[in-house]
N, C-alpha and C positions, 0 to 999 in steps of 0.2 A: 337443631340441637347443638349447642356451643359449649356448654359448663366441659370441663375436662373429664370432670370422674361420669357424668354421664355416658361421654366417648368412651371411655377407657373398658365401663361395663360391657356397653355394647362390643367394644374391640373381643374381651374375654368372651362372648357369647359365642360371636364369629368364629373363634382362632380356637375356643375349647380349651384357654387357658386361662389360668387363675392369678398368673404373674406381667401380665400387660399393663404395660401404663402407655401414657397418652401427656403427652404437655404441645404448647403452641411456643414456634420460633418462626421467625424470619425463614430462617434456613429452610423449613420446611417446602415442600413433603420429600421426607427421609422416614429412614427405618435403623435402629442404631441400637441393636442386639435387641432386648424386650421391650424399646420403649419406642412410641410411634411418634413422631415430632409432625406436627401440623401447623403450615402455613396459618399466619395470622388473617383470616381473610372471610369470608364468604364460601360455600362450597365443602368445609368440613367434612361433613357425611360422605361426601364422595372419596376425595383422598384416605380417610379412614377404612374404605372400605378397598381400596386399590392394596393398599398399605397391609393389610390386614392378607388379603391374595398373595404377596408376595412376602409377608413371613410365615405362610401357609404352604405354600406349592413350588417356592423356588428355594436354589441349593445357595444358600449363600454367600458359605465356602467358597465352592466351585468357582463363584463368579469373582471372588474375588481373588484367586490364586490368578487369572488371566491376566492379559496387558490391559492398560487404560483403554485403549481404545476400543479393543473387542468388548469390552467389560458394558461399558455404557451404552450401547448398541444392543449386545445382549439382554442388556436390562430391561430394553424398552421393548423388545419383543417377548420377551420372558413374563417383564409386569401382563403385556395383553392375555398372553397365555394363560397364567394363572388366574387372571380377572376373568376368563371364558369356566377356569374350573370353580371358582367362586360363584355366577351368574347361577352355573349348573346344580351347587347344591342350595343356592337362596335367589331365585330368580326376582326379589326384592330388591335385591341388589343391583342391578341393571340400572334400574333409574336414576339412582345414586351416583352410581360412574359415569352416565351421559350427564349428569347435571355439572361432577366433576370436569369434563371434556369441554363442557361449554361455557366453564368459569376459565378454565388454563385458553383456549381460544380468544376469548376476549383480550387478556393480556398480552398472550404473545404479537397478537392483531395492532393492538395500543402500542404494543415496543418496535412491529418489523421494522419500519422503515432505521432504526439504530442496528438492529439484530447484523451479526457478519455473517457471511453468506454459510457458513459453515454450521450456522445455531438455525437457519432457516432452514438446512436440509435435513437436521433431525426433526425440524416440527413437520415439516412435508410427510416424513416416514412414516413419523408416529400418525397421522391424518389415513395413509394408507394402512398401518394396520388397526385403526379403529374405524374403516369402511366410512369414513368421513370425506367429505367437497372440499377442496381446497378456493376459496376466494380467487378474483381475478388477482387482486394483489399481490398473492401469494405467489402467485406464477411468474416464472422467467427461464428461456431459452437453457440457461445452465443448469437449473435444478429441474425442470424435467428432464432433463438427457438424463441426470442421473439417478431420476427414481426410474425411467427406462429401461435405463441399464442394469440397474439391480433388480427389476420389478418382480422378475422371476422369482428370484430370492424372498422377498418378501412374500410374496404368493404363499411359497413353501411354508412361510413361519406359520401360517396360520396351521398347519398339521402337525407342530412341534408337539411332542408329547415329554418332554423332558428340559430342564436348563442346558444339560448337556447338548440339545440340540440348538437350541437357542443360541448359544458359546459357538457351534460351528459353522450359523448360516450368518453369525457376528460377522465373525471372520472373513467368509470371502464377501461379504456387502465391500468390508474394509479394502479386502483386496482391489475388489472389482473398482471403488471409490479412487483409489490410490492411482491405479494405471489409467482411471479417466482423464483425470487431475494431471497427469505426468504424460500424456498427450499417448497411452500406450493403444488406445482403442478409438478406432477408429469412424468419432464422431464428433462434427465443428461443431453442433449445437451447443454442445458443454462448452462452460467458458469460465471457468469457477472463476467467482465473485470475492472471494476472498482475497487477502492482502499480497500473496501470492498465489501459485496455483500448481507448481511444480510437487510435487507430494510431499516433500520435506515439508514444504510451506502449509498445506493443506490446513494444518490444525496449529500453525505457530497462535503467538498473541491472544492466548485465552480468554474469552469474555468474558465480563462481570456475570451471566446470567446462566452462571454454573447448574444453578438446583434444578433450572428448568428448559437448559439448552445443553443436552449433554454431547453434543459434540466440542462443546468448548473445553472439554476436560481432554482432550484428545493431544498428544503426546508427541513430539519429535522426533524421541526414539523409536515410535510404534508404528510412524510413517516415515521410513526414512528414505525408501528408496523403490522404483518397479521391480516389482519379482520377478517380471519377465520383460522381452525386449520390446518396442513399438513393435507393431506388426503393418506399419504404413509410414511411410515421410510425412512430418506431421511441417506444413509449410511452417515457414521461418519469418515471413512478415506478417506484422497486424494492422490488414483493410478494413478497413470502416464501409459497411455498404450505401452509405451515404457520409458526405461532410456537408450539407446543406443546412442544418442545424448549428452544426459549431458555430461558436459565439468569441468576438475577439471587443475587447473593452476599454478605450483607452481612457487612463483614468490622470493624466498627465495633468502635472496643476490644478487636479480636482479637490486635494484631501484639505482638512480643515489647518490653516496658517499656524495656528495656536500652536496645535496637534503636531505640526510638522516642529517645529522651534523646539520643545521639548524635545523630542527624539532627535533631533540631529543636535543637543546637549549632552543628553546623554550618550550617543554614538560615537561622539568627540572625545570624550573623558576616555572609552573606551579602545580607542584606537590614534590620539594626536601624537601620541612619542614614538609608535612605528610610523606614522606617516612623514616625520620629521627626519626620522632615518632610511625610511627614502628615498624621500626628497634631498638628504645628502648623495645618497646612493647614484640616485639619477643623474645628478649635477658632475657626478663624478665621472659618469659613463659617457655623458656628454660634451668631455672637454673637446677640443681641439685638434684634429690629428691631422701630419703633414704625411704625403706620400713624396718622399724623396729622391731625388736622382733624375729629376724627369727634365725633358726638354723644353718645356714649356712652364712659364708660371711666374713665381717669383722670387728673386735670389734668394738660394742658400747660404746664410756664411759660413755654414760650415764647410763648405765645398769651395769657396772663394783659395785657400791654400791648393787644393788639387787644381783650380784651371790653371792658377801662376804655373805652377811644376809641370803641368802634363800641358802641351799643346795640344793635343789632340784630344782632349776632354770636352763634349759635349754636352752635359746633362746636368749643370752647378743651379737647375732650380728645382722649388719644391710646389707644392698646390695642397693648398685645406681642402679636408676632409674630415665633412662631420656626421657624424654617428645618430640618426632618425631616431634617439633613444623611446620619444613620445608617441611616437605614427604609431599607434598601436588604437584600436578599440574594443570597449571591454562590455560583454553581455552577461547578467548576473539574473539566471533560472530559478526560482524557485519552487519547488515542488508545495503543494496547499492542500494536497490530504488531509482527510480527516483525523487520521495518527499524527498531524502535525498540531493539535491543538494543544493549546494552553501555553507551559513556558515554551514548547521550542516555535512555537508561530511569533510567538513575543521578542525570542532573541534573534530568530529569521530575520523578521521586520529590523529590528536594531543593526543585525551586522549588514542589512541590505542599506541601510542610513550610511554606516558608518563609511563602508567601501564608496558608496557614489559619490558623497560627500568628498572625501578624500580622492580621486581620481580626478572632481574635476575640480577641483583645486589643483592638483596637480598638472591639469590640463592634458588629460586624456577624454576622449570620448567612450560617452559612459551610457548603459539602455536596461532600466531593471523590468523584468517579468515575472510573470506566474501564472501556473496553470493547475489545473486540475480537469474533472468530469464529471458527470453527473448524469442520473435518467432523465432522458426529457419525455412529457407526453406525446407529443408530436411525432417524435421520431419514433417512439412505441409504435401508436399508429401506424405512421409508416414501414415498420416491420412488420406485423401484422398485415397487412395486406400486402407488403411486397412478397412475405411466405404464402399467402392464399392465391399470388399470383403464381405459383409454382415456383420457385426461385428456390435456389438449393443453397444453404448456408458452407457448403466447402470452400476453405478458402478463405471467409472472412471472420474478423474479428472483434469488431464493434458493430451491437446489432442494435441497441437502445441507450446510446447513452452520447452525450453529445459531448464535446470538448468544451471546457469554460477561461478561456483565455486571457489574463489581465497584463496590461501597459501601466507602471507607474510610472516611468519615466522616460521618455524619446531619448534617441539620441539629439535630437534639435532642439531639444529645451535643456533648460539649466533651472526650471520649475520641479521642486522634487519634492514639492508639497502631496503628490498623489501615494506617496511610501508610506505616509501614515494610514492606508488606508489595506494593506496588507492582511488578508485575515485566511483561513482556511474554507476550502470549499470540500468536496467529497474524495473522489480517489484521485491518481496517480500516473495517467497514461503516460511514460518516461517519453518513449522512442518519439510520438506525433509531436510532443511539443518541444524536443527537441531539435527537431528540423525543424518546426515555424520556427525558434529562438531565431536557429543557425541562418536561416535564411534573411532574415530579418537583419543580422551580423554582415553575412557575404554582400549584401546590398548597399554598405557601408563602405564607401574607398579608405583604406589604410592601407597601411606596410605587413600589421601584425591584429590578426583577431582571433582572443580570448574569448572561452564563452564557459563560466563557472556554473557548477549545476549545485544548490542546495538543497538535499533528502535526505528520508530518512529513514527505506527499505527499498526492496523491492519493485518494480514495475508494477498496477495492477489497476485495474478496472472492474467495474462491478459487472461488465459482461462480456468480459477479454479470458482466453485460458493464459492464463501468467509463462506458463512454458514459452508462448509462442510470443507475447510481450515480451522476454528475456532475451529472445534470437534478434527478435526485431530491432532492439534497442543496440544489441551489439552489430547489427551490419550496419545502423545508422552514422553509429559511433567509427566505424570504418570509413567508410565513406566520407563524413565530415575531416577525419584525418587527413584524408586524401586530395581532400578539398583547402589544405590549409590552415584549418581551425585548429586549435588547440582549446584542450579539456579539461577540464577540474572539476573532480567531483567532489566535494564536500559531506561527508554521511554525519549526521546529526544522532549521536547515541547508535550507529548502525554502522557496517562494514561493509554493504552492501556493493557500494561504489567501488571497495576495489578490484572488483570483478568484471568490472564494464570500464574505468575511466583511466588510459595512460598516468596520467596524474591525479589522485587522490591523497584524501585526509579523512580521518576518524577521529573525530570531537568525541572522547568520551565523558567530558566533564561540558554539561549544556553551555556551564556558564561562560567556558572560553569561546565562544562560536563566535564571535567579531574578529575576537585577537586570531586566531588559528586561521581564519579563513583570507583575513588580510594579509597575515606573513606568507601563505602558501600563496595569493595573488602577487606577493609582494619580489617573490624568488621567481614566477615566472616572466612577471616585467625586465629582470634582470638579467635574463638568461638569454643567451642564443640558440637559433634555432641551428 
C-alpha cells in the first residue's frame, strides 16, 4: 500500500482519529504533531504503523521538555514500548513492524562501515530492544562493552509501562555511556570508536544520518563531563596487542611527475615571498661572528692600539665564529583521517608541497609523512583468538586495527614527486605515529630537529578509548621534548593542538594553512633554543 490517502485512512483507523495525515519525505519516519511523514522508500506499512504507536501511547510533551540526549534514547525505547501496546491491541500489526525492522536493517547494514561509532551503538540498542541478532559485522570490542554495561538497563525497558519511564532508564544508559567513555568504569574492552572518546567528545560531530541514527543528535552540553569520579587508574598509555600488521609505505618518488609540477606551482604562488624573507632572515643570522680578545687567531686591529700602550697585553687576536643557522632537520606529520577529507586533505597536501619545497631550497633537510589506521581482517582474527586464548584486554588499546603509515619524502631524496599522492585514509592514532615520525627525525644527525604535526581534532581510533589516547599522546610528547625535538602543532579548523603541543597554531580560515604553517616553521628556524 503506497498512495498516501490510502496510508492516512489506515493511520485514522489505527489512532481513532479523524485528523491524521500522512505525506512522504526524505526526512522520514517522523511524527510532526498530526501529520505522519514517511520515508520515501519500501517498507511504508511498517513505519506507519510504529508511527502511528507513538502518537498513540507516548507523551510527547514529556519527551520533548528533556535534554537532546535523553530525549533520543528515550524515544527508541519508548517507540518499542508502544509498538508492544500497539501489537496487543492489532496483533496484525506485528508483521508490519518486523518487515519495518528488516527494511531499516538493510540500510543501516549498506551504510555501517561510514556510520560513527556512536550512530552504531544506537542501531546495537535498538537490535536489543527489538530481541534481534546483531551480524558479525556489527560487532566490536567497544560496543559490546557498552551494550554490557547498560544491558541491565535495557532489560528493564522492556517492563516500561509509561514515557515517563522510558525518560528515566534514558538517563542513566546516558550516564552509564558517559563514565564508560571517560574511562570512569572499569572496563578495557570499551574503546569508543568515535572521533574522541572522553565524554565531552562522545557525541561531538553529528552525523548526517540524523533520522535514523539518533545518537548523532546527542549534544555537548548533555555530555559534558563524569558525574562521578574513575573508581580505578585508568592506564595512561595506548598498547597495541600486536604491531605485526602495521604497515609502513614508502611512496618516495612514486607520485605521478605531471601531478607533482602542478602542486609544487601552485604551492609556490602560495608561499615564495615568505620564503624569500627567510631566506633574507637566515642570511642574516648567518653572518660572521668574531670572538674577540683571544690568544690565539688572527689579528685584531682593533686591539693593535692596546698592545702599542699596554706591554703586558696578551690577547690582540680574534677567531670566526659561525652560527649552524641550517644544521637543523625538519619532519612534517600529517594526520589522514577520515575528517580530513575533501578541501583540508587538498590544502594538507598543498602546504605539505609548499614547506618541502621551500626547505630544501633552502637547504635544510626535509622528510614528509602520514598516517592514519584502519580495521584490518587479519588482525580481527588475530584478536579473536588471541581473546579465546584467554588473554585479558587490561591494559591495551589497539585490538583490531592496524596503523597505515605513508613516506612521501625521505630525508635522502630531493624526489618529492610522491606529495602528490597524499590523500586520506580512516582514523587518527596521534601518540603511535608520532614516535615513528620522531624516531625516524632522531635518527637523522643534525644540530636542531623539528618535527610539525598537521590535524584537525583529537586523538582517535576506531578501537582505542580516546581518554587513554589523550594521556598517551601527552607523555609521548614529554618525552620527545626531553629528547630534543621540538613541536608544532598545526590544528586545521581545530584547537585541539593547543592542549598537547608546546608550540601551536589554529588555522581557522582553511585557506590560509600553507602561509600560517610556514611562518610558524619559519619563526621556529629563527629562534634559539
Amino acid at each position: 500500500m503506497s498512495d498516501s490517502n490510502a496510508l492516512a485512512r489506515l493511520a485514522r483507523t489505527l489512532a481513532h482519529r479523524h485528523d491524521l495525515q500522512v505525506m512522504f519525505s526524505p526526512e522520514g519516519p517522523t511524527l510532526r504533531d498530526n501529520v505522519i511523514v514517511l520515508p520515501e522508500a519500501s517498507g511504508a506499512d511498517g513505519y506507519l504503523d510504529m508511527l502511528v504507536a507513538r502518537f498513540m501511547h507516548s507523551d510527547i510533551d514529556l519527551l520533548s521538555t528533556t535534554s537532546d540526549t535523553t530525549r533520543v534514547i528515550a524515544q527508541a525505547i519508548d517507540d518499542r514500548r508502544a509498538c508492544r501496546v500497539l501489537i496487543e491491541r492489532y496483533p496484525g500489526a506485528e508483521a508490519f513492524l518486523r518487515a519495518m525492522r528488516r527494511h531499516r536493517a538493510e540500510h543501516v547494514l549498506r551504510e555501517w562501515d561510514a556510520l560513527k561509532w556512536r550512530d552504531r551503538l544506537s542501531w546495537r540498542m535498538e537490535r536489543v530492544l527489538w530481541n534481534e541478532s546483531a551480524t558479525r559485522a556489527e560487532s566490536s570490542p567497544s560496543l559490546d562493552s557498552a551494550l554490557e554495561i547498560t544491558g541491565d538497563l535495557l532489560a528493564q525497558s522492556r517492563a516500561c509501562l509509561s514515557t515517563a519511564d522510558s525518560v528515566r532508564l534514558a538517563g542513566l544508559i546516558v550516564e552509564r555511556v558517559r563514565a564508560l567513555s571517560a574511562g570512569g568504569i572499569n572496563n578495557m574492552m570499551f574503546s569508543a570508536d568515535s572521533e574522541d572518546g572522553d565524554a565531552r567528545e562522545f557525541d561531538a560531530d553529528a552525523s548526517t544520518h540524523g533520522a535514523h541514527n539518533p545518537l548523532s543528535k546527542l549534544s555537548d552540553a548533555d555530555i559534558d563531563a563524569p558525574s562521578h569520579k574513575p573508581t580505578y587508574t585508568r592506564p595512561q598509555r595506548s598498547i597495541p596487542i600486536t604491531t605485526t600488521y602495521d604497515r609502513v609505505t614508502d611512496l618516495t618518488g612514486q607520485g605521478d611527475a605531471t601531478a607533482w609540477r602542478k602542486l609544487r606551482a601552485a604551492a609556490r604562488m602560495q608561499t615564495e615571498p615568505l620564503k624569500a624573507r627567510l631566506e633574507r632572515a637566515l642570511k642574516a643570522d648567518e653572518q660572521t661572528h668574531w670572538k674577540r680578545e683571544q690568544e690565539r687567531g688572527e689579528i685584531d686591529r682593533a686591539s693593535l692600539a692596546k698592545l702599542a700602550t699596554s706591554p703586558g697585553y696578551r690577547t690582540p687576536f680574534r677567531q670566526q665564529r659561525n652560527r649552524p643557522g641550517r644544521d637543523a632537520a625538519v619532519t612534517l606529520l600529517i594526520d589522514r583521517s577520515g575528517s580530513m577529507a575533501g578541501r583540508k586533505i587538498e590544502l594538507a597536501r598543498l602546504c605539505a608541497a609548499a614547506i618541502a619545497d621551500a626547505l630544501v631550497q633552502l637547504g635544510f633537510a626535509a622528510e614528509v609523512l602520514g598516517y592514519s589506521s584502519i580495521e584490518d581482517a587479519d588482525m580481527r582474527a588475530f584478536h579473536d583468538q588471541w581473546i579465546a586464548q584467554g588473554n585479558a584486554p587490561h591494559g591495551f588499546n589497539r585490538f583490531v586495527e592496524r596503523l597505515d603509515f605513508e613516506v612521501y619524502k625521505r630525508f635522502d631524496s630531493e624526489n618529492m614527486s610522491g606529495l602528490a599522492r597524499i590523500e586520506c585514509g580512516h582514523e587518527n592514532p596521534d601518540g603511535e605515529a608520532l614516535t615513528w615520525a620522531a624516531e625516524r627525525l632522531l635518527a637523522r644527525r643534525a644540530r636542531r630537529r623539528i618535527l610539525m604535526v598537521l590535524q584537525d581534532g583529537y586523538p582517535a581510533t576506531g578501537d582505542g578509548n580516546p581518554a587513554i589516547l589523550r594521556t598517551d599522546l601527552r607523555l609521548r610528547i614529554d618525552e620527545l621534548l626531553a629528547r630534543g625535538v621540538e613541536l608544532i602543532g598545526v590544528g586545521i579548523l581545530d584547537d585541539a593542538v593547543e592542549q598537547f603541543y608546546p608550540t601551536s597554531i589554529v588555522v581557522a580560515e582553511i585557506q590560509q594553512l600553507p602561509a600560517a604553517a610556514f611562518n610558524v616553521l619559519g619563526r621556529t628556524l629563527l629562534s634559539r633554543r
